[in-house]
Backbone as numpy.savetxt, mean C-alpha at the origin, in Angstrom:
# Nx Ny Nz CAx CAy CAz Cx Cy Cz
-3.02 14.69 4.56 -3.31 14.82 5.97 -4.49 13.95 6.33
-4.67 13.95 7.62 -5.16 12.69 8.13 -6.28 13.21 8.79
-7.31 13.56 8.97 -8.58 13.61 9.74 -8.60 13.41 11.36
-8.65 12.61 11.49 -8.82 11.35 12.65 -7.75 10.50 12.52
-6.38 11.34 13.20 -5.44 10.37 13.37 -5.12 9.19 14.49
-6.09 9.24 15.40 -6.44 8.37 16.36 -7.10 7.11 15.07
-7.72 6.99 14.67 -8.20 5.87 13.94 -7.31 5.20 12.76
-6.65 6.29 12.36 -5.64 6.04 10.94 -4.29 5.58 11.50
-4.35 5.91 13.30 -2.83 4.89 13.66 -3.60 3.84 13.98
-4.71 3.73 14.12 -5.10 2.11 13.95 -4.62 1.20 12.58
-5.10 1.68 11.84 -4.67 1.15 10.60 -3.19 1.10 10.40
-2.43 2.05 10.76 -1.00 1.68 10.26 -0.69 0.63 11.38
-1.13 0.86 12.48 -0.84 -0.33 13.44 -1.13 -2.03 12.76
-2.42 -2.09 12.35 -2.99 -3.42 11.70 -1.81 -3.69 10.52
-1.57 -2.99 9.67 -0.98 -2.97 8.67 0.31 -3.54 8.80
1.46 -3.02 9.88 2.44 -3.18 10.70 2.52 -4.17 11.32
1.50 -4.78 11.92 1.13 -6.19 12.60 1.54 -7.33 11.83
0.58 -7.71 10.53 0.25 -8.30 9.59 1.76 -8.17 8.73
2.62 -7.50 8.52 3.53 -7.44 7.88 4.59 -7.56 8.21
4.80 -7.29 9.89 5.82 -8.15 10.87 5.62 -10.03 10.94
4.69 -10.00 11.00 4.01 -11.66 10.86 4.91 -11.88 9.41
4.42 -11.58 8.63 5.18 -11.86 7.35 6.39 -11.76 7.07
6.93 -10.68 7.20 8.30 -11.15 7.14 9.19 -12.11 8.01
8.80 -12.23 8.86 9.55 -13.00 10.10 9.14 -14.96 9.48
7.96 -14.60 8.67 7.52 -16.24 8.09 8.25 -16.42 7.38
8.48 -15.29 6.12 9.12 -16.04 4.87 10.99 -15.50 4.94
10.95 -15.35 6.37 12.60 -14.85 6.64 13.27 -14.68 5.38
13.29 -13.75 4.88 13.67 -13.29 3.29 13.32 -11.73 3.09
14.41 -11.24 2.06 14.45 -10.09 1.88 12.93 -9.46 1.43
12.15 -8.27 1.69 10.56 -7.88 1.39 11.14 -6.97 0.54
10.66 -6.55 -0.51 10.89 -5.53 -1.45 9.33 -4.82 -1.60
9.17 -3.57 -1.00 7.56 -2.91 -1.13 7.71 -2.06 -2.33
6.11 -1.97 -2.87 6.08 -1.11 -3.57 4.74 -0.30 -3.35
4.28 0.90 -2.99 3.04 1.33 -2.58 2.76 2.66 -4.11
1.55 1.89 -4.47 0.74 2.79 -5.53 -0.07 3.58 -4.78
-0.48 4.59 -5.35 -1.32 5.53 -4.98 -1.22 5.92 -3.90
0.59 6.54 -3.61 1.33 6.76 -1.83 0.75 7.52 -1.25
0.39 9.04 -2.35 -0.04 10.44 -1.54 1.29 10.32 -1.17
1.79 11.12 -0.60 2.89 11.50 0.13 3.99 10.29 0.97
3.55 9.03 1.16 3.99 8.12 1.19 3.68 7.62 3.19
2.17 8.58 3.31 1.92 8.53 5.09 1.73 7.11 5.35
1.34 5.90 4.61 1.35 4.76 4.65 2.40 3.78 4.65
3.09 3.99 3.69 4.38 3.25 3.50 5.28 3.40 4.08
5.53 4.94 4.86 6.62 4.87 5.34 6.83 4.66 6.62
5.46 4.22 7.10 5.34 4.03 8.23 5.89 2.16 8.58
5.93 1.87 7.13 6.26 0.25 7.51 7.79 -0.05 6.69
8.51 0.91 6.33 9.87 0.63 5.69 10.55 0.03 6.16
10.52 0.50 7.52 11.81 -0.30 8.87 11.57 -2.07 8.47
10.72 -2.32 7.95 10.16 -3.99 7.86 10.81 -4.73 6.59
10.91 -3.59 6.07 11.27 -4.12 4.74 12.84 -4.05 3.80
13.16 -4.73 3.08 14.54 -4.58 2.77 15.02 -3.19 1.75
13.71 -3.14 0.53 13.67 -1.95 0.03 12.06 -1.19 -0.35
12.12 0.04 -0.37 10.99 0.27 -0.47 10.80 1.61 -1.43
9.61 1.49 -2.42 9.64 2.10 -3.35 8.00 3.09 -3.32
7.75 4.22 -3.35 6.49 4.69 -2.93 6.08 5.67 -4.61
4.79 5.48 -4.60 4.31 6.48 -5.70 3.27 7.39 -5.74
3.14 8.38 -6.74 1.59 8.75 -7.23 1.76 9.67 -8.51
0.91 9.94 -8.61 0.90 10.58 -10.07 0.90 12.36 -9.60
0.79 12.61 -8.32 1.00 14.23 -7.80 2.23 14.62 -7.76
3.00 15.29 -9.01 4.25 15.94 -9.20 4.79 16.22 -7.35
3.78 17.09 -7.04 4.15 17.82 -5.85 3.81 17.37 -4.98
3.86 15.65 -4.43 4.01 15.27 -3.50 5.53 14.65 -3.24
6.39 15.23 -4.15 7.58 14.77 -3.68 8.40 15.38 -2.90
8.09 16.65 -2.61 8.77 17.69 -1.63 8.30 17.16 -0.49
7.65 16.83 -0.07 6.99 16.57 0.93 7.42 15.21 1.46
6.77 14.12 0.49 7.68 12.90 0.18 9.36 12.64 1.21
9.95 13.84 0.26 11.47 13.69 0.47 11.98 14.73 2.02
11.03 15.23 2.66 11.36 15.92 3.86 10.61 14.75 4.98
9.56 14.18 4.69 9.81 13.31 5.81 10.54 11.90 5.99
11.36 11.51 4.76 12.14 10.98 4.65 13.85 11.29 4.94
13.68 12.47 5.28 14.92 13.08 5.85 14.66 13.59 7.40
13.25 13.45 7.75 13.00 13.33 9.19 13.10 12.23 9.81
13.27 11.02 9.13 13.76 9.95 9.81 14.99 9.56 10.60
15.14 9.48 11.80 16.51 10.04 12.37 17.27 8.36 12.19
16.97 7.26 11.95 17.33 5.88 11.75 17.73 5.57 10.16
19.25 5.98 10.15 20.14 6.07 8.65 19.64 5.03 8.36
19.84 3.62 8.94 19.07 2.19 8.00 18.13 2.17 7.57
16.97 2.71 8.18 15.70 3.01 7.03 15.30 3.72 6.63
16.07 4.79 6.59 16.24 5.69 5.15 17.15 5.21 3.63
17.94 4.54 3.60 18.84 3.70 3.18 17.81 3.05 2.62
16.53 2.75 2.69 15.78 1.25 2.36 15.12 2.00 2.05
14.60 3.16 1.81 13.68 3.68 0.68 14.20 4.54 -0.23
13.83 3.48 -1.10 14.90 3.97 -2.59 14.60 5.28 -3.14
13.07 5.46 -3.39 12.87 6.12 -4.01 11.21 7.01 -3.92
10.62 8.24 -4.37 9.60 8.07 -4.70 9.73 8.42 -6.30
8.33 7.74 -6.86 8.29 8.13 -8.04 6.96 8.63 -8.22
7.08 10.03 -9.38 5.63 10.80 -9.55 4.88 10.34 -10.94
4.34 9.09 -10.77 3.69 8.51 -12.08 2.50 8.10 -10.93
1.86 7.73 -12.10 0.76 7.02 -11.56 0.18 5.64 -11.38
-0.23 4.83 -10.79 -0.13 3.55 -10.42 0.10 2.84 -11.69
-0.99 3.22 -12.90 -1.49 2.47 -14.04 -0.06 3.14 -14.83
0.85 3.82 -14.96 2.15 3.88 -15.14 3.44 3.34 -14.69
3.20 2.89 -13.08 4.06 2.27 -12.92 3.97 0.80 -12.66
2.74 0.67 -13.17 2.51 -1.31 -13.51 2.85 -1.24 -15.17
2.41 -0.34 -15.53 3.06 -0.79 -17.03 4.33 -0.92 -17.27
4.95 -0.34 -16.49 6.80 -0.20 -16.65 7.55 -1.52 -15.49
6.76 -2.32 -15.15 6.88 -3.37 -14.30 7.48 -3.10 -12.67
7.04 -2.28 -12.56 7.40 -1.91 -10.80 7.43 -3.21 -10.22
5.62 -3.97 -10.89 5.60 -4.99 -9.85 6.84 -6.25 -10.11
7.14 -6.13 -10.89 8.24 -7.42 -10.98 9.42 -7.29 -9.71
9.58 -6.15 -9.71 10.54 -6.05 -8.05 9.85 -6.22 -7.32
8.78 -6.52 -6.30 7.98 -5.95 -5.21 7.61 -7.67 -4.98
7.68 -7.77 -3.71 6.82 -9.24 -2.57 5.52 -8.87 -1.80
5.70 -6.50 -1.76 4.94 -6.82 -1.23 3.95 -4.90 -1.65
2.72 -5.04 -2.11 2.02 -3.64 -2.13 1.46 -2.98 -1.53
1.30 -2.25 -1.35 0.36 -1.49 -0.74 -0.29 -0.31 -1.55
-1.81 -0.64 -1.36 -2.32 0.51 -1.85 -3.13 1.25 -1.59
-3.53 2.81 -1.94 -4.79 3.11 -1.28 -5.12 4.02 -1.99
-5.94 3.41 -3.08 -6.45 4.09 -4.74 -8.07 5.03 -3.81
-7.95 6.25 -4.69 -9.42 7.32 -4.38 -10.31 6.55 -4.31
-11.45 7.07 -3.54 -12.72 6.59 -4.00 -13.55 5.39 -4.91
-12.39 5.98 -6.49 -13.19 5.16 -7.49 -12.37 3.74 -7.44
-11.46 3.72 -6.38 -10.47 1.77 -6.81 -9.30 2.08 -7.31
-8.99 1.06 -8.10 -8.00 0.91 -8.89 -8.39 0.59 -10.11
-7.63 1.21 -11.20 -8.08 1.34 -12.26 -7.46 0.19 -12.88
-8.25 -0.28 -13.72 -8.54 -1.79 -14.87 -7.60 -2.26 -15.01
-6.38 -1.42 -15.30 -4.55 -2.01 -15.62 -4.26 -2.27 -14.51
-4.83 -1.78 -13.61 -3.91 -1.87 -12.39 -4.15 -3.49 -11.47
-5.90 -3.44 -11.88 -6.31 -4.72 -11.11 -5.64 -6.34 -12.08
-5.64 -5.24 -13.34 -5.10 -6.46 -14.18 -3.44 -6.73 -13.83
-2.89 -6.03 -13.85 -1.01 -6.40 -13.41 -1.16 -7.26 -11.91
-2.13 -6.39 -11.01 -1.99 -7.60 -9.33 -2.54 -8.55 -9.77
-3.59 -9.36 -11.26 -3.68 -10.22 -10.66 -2.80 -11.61 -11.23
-1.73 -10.90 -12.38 -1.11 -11.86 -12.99 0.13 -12.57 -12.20
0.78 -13.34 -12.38 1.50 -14.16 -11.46 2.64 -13.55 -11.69
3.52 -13.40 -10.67 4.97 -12.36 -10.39 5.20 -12.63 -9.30
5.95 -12.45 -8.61 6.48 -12.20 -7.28 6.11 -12.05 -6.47
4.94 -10.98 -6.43 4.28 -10.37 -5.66 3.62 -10.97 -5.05
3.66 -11.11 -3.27 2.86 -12.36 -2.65 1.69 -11.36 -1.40
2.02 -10.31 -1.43 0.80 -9.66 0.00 0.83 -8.44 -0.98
-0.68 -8.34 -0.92 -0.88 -6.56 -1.52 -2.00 -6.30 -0.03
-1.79 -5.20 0.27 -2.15 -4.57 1.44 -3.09 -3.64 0.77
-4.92 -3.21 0.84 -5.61 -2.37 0.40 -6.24 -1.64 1.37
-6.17 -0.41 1.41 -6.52 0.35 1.89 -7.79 1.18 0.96
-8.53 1.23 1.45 -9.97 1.91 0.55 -10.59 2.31 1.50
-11.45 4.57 1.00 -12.00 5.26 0.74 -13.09 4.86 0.37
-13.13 3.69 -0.65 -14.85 3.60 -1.40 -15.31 2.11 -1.36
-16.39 2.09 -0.64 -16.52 0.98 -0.42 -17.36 0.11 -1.60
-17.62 0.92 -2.53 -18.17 0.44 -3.56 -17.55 -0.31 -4.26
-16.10 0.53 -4.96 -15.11 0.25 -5.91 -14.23 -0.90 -4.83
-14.03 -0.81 -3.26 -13.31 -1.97 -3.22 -14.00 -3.12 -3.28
-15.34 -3.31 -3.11 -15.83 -4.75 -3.25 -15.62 -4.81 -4.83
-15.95 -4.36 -5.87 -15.65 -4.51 -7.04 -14.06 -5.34 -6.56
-13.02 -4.24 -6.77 -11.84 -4.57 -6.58 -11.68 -6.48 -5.84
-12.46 -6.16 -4.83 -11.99 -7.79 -4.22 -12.20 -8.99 -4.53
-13.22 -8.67 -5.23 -13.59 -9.85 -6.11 -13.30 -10.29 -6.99
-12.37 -9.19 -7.76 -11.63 -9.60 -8.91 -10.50 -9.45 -8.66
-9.86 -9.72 -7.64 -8.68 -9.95 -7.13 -8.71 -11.17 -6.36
-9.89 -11.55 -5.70 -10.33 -13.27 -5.49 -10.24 -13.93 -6.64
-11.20 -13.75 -7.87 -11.54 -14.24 -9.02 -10.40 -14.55 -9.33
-9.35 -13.58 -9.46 -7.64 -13.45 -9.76 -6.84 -14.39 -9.30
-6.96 -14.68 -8.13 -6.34 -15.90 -7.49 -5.50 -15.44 -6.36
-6.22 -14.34 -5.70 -5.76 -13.79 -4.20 -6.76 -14.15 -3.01
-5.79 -14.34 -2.28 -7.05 -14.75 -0.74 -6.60 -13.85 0.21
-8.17 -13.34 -0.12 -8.45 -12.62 1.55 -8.55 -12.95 2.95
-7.15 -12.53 3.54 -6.89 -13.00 4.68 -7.24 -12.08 5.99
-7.46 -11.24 5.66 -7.66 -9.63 7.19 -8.48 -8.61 6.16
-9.57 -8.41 7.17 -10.27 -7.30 6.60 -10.50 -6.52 7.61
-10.66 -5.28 7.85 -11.50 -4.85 8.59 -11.95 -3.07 8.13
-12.33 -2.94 9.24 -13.58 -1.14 8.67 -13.03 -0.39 9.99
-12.46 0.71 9.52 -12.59 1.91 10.57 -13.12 3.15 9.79
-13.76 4.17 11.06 -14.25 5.42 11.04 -13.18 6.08 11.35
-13.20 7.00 10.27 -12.25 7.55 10.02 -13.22 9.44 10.15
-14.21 9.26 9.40 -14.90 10.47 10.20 -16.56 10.13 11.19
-16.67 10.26 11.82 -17.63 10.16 12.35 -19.36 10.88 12.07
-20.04 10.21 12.52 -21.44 10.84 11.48 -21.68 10.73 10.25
-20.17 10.22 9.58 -20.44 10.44 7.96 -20.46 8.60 7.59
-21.15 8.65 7.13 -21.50 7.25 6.18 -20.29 6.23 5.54
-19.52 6.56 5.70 -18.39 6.39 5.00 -17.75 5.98 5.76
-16.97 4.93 5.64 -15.97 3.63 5.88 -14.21 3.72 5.33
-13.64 3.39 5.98 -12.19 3.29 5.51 -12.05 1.37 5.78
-11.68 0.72 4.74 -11.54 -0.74 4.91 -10.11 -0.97 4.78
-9.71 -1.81 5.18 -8.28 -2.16 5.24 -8.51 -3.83 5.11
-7.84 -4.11 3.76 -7.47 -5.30 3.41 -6.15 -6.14 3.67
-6.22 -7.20 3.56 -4.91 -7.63 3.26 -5.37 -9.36 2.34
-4.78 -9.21 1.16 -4.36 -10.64 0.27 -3.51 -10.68 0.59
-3.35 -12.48 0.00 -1.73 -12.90 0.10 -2.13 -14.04 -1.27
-1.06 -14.60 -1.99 -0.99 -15.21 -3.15 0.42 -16.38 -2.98
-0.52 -17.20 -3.02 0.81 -18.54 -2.93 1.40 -18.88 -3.83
């Protein structure tokens, strides 16, 4: 659940923007894959965009949940386009090569980032051309961005919303892309 959903449809809005732009560039099938889904309130907000779409996390019991608002979708074609969720965890489903299907990620790892395997699979060369970051911690994503620059991703859209107010704390929304 969402806090301040006035600010967090900002973000799916930006997100949605940036990923209509994209597909319409590389007019070609998008295959998503979103780590660290939570329930999949991010991803599924951008499926309609994409040809297939695959959502995760390592919370057994976000798949009930998962799979009822995926049956609240009243548009059979993009339900049809999300294949699946799966209950592993990011650094599980880069080891089993998720990313080798995927053009395009999205993620939005806790507080602490993304963990070491994980920054290591985005930054090796595959398919994968836009990872979309969403970050909680603004600590762990500058870590994260820099070694995903270092990696050989360019940061193309950044920005910061308040997501609670009074509190110190930042929600950033990234977007790389990899040529």
């Amino acid at each position: 659940r969402q806090a301040n959903l006035d600010a967090f449809t900002h973000i799916i809005q930006s997100i949605r923007r940036y990923l209509e732009k994209y597909v319409k560039a590389v007019n070609k099938q998008c295959h998503c894959l979103e780590l660290y889904g939570g329930v999949g309130t991010i991803g599924l907000h951008i499926a309609d965009l994409m040809t297939s779409f695959v959502s995760s996390d390592e919370n057994p019991y976000n798949v009930n949940c998962f799979n009822a608002a995926v049956a609240s979708i009243e548009d059979v074609s993009v339900r049809q386009k999300i294949k699946k969720y799966v209950p592993k965890s990011a650094l599980d489903m880069v080891n089993a090569g998720a990313l080798n299907n995927a053009d395009v990620c999205i993620v939005d790892p806790p507080r602490k980032g993304l963990e070491n395997g994980v920054t290591s699979a985005l930054v090796k060369q595959g398919p994968l051309k836009v990872l979309v970051y969403v970050s909680c911690g603004f600590d762990a994503f500058q870590r994260d961005c820099k070694m995903l620059i270092d990696g050989g991703w360019r940061l193309v859209h950044a920005e910061g919303h308040i997501l609670f107010p009074g509190a110190d704390a930042i929600e950033s929304l990234a977007v790389f892309v990899r040529e």
